[in-house]
C-alpha positions in Angstrom: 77.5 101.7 90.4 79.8 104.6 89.5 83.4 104.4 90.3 83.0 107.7 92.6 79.8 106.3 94.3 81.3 102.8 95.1 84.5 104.9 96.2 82.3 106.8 99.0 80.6 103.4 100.0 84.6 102.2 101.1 85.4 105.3 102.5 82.4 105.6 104.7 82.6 101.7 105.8 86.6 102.7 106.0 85.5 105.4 108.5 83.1 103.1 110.6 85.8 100.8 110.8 87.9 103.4 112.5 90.8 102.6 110.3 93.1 104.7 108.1 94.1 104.1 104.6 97.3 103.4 106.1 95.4 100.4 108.2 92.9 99.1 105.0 95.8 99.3 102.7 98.0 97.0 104.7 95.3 94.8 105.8 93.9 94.3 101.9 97.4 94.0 100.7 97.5 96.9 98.6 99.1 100.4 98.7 97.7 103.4 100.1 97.9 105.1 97.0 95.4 102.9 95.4 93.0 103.1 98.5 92.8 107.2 98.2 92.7 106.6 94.5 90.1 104.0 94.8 88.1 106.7 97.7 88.9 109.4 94.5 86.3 107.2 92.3 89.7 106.7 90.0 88.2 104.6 86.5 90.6 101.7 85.7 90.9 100.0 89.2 92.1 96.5 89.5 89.4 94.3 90.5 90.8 91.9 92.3 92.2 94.7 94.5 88.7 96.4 95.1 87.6 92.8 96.1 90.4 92.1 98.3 89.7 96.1 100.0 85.2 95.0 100.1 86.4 91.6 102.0 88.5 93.7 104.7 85.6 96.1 105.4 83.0 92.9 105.6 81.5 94.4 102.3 80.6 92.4 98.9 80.2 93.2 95.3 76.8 92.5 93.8 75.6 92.1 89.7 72.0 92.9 89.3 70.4 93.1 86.4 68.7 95.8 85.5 65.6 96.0 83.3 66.3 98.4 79.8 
């Protein structure tokens, strides 16, 4: 998945939610800066911050292999 497409995945669960970045930041323990940068599709995002942000919004990460 491409950093911009897993960026409009949180925004739209964000949005569901009814919360602000404001709201997810705090309740992920990060800053709201890297939630809009993280919504921007920014490259070079932590991880462990974008796991901590899919956890809040009841969302998960999944590997799949894809055939070549």
């Amino acid at each position: 998945m491409a950093p911009a497409s897993l960026g409009a995945v949180i925004r739209e669960h964000r949005r569901n939610h009814h919360l602000t970045q404001s709201e997810l930041a705090g309740l992920a323990g990060t800053g709201v800066r890297f939630i809009s940068e993280l919504e921007r599709g920014k490259p070079g995002t932590e991880i462990g911050k974008i796991m901590d942000v899919l956890a809040v919004l009841g969302l998960r990460l999944q590997v799949v292999e894809v055939a070549p």
